[in-house]
Backbone as a chain_set.jsonl record, in Angstrom:
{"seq": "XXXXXXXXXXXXXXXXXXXXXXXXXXXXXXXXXXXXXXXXXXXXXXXXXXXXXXXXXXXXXXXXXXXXXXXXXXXXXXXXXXXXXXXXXXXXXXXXXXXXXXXXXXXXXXXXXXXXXX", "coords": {"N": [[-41.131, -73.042, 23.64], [-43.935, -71.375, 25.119], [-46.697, -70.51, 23.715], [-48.276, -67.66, 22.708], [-50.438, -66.358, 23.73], [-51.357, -68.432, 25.469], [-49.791, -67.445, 27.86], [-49.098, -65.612, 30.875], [-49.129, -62.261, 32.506], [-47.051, -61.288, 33.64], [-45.437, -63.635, 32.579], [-44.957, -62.706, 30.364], [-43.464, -60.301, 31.124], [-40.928, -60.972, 32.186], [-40.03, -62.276, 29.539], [-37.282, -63.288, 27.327], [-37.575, -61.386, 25.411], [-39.134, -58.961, 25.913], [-37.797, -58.067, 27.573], [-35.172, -57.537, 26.53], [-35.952, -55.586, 24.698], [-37.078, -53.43, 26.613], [-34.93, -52.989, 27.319], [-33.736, -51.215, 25.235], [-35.034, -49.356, 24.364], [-35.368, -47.764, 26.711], [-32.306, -47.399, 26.736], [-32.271, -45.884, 24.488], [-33.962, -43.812, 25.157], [-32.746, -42.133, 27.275], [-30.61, -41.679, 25.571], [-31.278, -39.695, 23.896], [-32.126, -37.857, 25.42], [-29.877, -36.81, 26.593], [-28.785, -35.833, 24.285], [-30.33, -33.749, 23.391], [-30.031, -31.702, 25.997], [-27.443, -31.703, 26.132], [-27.373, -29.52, 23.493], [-28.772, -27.974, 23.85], [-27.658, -26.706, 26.165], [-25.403, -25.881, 24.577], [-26.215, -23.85, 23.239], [-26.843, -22.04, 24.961], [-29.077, -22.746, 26.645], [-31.8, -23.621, 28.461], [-33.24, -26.786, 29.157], [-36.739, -27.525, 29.533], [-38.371, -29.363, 32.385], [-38.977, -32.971, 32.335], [-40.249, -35.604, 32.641], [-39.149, -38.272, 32.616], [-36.356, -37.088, 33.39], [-36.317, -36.814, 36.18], [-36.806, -40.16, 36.685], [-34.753, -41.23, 35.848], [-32.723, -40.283, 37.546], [-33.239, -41.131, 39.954], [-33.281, -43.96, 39.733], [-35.203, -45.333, 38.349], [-34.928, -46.271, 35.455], [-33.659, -48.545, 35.415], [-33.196, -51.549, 34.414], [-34.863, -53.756, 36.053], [-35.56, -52.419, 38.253], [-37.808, -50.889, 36.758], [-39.042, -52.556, 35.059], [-40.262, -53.55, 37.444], [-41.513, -51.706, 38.159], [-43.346, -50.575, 35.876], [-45.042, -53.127, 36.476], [-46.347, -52.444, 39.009], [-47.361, -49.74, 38.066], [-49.385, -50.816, 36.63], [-50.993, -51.893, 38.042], [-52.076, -49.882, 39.655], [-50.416, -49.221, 42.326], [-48.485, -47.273, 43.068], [-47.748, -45.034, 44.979], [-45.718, -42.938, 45.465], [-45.241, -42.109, 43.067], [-45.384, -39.21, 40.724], [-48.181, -38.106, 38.535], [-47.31, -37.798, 36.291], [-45.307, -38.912, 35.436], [-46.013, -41.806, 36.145], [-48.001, -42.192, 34.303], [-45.476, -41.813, 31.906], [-44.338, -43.939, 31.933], [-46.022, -46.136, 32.192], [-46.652, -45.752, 29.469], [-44.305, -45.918, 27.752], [-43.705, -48.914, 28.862], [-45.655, -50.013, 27.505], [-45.556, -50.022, 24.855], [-42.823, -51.7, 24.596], [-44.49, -53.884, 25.373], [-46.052, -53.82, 23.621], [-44.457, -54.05, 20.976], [-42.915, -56.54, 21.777], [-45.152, -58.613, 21.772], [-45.976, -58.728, 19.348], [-43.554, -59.362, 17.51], [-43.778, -61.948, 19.605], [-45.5, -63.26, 18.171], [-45.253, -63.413, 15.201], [-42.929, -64.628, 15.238], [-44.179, -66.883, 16.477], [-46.31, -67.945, 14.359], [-44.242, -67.751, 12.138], [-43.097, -70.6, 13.507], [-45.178, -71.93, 12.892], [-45.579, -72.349, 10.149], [-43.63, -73.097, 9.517], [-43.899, -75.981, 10.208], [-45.48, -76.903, 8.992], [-44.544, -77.375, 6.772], [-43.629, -79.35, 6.755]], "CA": [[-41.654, -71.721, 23.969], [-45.166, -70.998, 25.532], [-47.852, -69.785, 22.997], [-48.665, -66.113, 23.312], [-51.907, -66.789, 23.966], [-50.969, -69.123, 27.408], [-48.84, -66.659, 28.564], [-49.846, -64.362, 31.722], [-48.434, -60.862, 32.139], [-46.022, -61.449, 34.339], [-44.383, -64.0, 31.723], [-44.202, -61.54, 29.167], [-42.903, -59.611, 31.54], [-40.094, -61.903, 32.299], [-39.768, -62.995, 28.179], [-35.751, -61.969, 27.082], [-37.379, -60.31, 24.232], [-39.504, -58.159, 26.18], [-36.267, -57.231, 27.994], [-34.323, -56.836, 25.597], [-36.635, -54.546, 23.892], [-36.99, -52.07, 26.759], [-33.254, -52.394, 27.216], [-32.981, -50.677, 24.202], [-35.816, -48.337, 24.604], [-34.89, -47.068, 27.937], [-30.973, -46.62, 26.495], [-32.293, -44.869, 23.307], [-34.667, -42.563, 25.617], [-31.796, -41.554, 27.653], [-29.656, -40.582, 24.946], [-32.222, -38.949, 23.014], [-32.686, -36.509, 26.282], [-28.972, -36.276, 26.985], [-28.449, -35.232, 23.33], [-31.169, -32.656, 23.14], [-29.803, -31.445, 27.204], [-26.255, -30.948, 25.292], [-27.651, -29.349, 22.239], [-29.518, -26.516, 24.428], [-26.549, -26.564, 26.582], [-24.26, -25.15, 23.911], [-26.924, -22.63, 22.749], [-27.587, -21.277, 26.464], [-31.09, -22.989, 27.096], [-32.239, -25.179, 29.529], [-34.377, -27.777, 28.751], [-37.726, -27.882, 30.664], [-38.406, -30.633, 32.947], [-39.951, -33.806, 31.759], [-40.425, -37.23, 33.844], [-37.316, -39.087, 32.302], [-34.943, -36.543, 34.339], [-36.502, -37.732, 37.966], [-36.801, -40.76, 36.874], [-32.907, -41.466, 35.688], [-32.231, -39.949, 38.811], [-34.199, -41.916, 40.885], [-32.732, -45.063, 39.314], [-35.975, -46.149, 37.746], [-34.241, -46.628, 34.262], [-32.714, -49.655, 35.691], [-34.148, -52.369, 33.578], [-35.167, -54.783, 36.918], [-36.562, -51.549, 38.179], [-38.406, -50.438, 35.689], [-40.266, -53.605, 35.07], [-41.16, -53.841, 38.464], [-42.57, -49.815, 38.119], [-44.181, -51.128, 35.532], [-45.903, -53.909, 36.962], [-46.978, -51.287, 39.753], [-48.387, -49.113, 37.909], [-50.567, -51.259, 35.89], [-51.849, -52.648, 39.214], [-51.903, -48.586, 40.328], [-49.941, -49.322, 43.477], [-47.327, -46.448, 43.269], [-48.401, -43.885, 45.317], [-45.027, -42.218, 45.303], [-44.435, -41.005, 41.617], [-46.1, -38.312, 40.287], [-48.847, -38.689, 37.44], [-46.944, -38.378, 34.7], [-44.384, -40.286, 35.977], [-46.708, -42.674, 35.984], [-48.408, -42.095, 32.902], [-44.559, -42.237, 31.079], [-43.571, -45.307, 32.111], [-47.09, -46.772, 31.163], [-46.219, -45.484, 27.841], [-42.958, -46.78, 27.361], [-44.113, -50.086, 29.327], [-47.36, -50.892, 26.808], [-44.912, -49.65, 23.824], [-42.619, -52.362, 24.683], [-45.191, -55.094, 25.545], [-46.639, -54.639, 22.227], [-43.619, -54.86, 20.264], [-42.833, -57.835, 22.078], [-46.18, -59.452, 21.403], [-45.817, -58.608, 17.635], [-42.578, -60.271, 17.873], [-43.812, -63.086, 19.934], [-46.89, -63.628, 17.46], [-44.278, -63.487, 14.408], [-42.057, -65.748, 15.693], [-45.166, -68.466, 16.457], [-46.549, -67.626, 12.933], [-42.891, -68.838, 11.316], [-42.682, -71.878, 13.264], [-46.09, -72.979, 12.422], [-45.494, -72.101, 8.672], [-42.733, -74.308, 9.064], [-43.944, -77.357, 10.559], [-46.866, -77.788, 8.065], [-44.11, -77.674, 5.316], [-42.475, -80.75, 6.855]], "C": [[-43.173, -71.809, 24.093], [-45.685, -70.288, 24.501], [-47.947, -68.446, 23.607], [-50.025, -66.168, 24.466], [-52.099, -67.282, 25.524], [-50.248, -67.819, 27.931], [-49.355, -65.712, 29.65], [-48.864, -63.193, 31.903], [-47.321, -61.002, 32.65], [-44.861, -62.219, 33.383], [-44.293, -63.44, 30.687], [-43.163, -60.918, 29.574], [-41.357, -59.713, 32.021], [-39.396, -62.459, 30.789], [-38.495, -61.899, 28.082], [-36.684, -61.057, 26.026], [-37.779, -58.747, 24.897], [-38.321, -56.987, 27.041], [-35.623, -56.427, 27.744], [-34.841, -55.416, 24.949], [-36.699, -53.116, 24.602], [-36.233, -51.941, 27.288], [-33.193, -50.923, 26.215], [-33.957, -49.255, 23.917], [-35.545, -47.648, 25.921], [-33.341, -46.661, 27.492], [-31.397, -45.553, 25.269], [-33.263, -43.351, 24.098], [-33.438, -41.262, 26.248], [-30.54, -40.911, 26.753], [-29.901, -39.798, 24.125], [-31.828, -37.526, 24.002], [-31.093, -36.046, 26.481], [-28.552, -35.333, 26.025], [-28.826, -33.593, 23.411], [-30.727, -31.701, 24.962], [-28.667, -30.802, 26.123], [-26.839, -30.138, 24.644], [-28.252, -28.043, 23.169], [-28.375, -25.808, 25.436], [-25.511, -25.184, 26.256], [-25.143, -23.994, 23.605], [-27.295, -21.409, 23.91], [-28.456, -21.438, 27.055], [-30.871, -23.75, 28.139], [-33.775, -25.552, 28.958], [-35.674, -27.264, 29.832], [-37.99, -29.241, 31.182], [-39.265, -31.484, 32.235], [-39.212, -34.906, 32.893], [-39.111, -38.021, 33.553], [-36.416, -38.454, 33.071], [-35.477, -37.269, 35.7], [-36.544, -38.911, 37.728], [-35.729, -41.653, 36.688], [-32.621, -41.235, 36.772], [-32.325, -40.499, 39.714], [-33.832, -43.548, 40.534], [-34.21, -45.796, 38.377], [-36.479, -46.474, 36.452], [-33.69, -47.714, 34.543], [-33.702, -50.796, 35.553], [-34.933, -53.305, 34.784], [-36.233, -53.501, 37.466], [-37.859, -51.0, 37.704], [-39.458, -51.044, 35.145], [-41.098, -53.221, 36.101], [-42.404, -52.737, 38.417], [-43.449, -50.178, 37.702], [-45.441, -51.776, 35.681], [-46.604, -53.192, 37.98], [-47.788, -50.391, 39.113], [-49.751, -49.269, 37.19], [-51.562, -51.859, 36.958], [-52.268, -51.156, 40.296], [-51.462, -48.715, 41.827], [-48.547, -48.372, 43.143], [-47.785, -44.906, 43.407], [-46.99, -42.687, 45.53], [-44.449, -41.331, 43.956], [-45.627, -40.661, 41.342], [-46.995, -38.698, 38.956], [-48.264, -38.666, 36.074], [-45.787, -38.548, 34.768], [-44.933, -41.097, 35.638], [-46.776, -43.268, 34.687], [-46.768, -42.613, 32.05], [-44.01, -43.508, 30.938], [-44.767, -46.199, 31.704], [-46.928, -46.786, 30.076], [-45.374, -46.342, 27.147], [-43.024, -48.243, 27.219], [-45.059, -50.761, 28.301], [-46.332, -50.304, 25.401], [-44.115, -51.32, 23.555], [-43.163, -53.215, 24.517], [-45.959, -54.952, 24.179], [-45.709, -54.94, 21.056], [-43.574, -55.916, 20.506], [-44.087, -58.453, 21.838], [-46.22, -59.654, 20.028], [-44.85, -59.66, 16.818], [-43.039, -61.743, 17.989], [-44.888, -63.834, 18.934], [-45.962, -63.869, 16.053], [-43.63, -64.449, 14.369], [-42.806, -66.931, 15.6], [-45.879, -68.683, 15.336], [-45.471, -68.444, 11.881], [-42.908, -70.338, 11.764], [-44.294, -72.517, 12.534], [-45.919, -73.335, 11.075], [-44.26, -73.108, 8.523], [-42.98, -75.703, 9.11], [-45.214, -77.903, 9.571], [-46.181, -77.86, 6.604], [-43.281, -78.938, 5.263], [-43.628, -81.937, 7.228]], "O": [[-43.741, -72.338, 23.138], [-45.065, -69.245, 24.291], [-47.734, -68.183, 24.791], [-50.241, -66.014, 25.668], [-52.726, -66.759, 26.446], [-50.937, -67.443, 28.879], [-50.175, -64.905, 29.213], [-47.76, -63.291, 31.367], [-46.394, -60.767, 31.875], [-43.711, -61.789, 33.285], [-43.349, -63.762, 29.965], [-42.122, -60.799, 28.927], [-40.663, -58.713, 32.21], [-38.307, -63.03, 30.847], [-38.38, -60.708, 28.371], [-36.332, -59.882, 25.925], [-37.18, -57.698, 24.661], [-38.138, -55.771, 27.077], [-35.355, -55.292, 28.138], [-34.166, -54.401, 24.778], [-36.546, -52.035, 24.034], [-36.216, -50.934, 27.995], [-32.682, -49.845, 26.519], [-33.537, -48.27, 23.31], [-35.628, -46.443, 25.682], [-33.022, -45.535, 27.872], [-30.822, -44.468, 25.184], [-33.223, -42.193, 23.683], [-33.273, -40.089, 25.915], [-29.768, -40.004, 27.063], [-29.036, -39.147, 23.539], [-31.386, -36.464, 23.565], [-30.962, -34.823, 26.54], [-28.065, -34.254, 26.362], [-28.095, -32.604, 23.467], [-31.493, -30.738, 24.993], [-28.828, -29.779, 25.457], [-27.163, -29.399, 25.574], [-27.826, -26.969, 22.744], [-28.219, -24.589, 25.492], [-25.076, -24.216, 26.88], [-24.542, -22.938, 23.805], [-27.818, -20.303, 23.771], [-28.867, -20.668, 27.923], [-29.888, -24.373, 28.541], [-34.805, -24.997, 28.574], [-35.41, -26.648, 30.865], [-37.837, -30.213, 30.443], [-40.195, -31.024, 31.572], [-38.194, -34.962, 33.583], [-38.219, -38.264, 34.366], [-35.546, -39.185, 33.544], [-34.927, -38.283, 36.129], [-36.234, -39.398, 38.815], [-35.703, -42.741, 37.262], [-32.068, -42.214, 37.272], [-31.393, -40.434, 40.516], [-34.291, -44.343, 41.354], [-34.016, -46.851, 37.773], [-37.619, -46.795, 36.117], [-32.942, -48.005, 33.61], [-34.691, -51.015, 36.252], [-35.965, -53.714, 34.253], [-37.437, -53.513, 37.211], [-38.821, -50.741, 38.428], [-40.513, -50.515, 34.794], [-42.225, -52.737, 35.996], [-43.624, -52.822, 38.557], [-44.467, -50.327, 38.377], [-46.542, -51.387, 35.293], [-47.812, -53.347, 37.805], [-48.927, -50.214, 39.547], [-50.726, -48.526, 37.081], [-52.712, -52.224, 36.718], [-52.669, -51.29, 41.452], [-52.278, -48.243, 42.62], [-47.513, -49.017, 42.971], [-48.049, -44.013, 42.601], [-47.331, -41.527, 45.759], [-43.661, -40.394, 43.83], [-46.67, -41.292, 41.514], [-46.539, -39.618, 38.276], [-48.594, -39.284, 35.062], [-45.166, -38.168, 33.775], [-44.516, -41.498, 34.551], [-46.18, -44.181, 34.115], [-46.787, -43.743, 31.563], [-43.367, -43.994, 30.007], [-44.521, -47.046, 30.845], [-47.029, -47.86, 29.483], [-45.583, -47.188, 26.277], [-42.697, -48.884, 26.221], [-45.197, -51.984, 28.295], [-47.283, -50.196, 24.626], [-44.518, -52.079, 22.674], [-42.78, -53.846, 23.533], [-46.461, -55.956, 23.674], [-45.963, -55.834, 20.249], [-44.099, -56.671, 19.687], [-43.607, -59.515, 21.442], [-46.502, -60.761, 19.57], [-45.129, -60.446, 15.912], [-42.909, -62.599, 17.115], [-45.014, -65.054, 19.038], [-46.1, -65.073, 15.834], [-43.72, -65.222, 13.415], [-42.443, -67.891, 14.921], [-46.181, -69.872, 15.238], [-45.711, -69.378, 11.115], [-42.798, -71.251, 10.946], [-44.345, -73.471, 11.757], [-46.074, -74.51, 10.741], [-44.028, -73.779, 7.518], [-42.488, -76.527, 8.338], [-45.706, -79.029, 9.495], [-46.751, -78.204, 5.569], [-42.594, -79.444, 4.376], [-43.279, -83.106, 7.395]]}, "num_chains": 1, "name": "protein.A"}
């Protein structure tokens, strides 16, 4: 495994963990909102809009997607979604990438701690 440190954005961006991670953040967002959608549902409400509905809709919850958005909007080349569109998926996106760095810094932390005990 590549040092954090070597690493350029793109291979973070590419690392399973980082993947994995906003696998699981993009499924927990979506069932956060579906919950709280039900939950006003049964009471008679409607939710007010927020960026997660167009952007489920729009497919750009779809983890290959989603990167890419990502990578777009940190390079501000996405002149089609709205600013806080934008803005959310930055959020989410730099949420992710610092778990995963925390992670990846953790992880290179143990092995070193190991190899100076052998």
């Amino acid at each position: 495994m590549k040092p954090l440190q070597e690493m350029t954005v793109n291979e973070l961006f590419r690392n399973e963990g980082f993947i994995n991670i906003t696998k699981n953040k993009l499924k927990d967002l979506v069932k956060t909102r579906k919950d709280a959608r039900d939950k006003a549902y049964r009471k008679g409400l409607c939710l007010k809009a927020h960026p997660i509905d167009s952007l489920c809709d729009e497919g750009y919850f779809q983890i290959d997607k989603f990167i890419e958005t990502f990578k777009n909007v940190l390079e501000r080349n996405t002149p089609t979604l709205s600013s806080s569109q934008r803005n959310y998926i930055r959020e989410i996106g730099m949420e992710c990438g610092r778990k995963t760095m925390k992670k990846l810094l953790k992880d290179e932390q143990q092995i070193n701690t190991e190899r100076k005990k052998t």
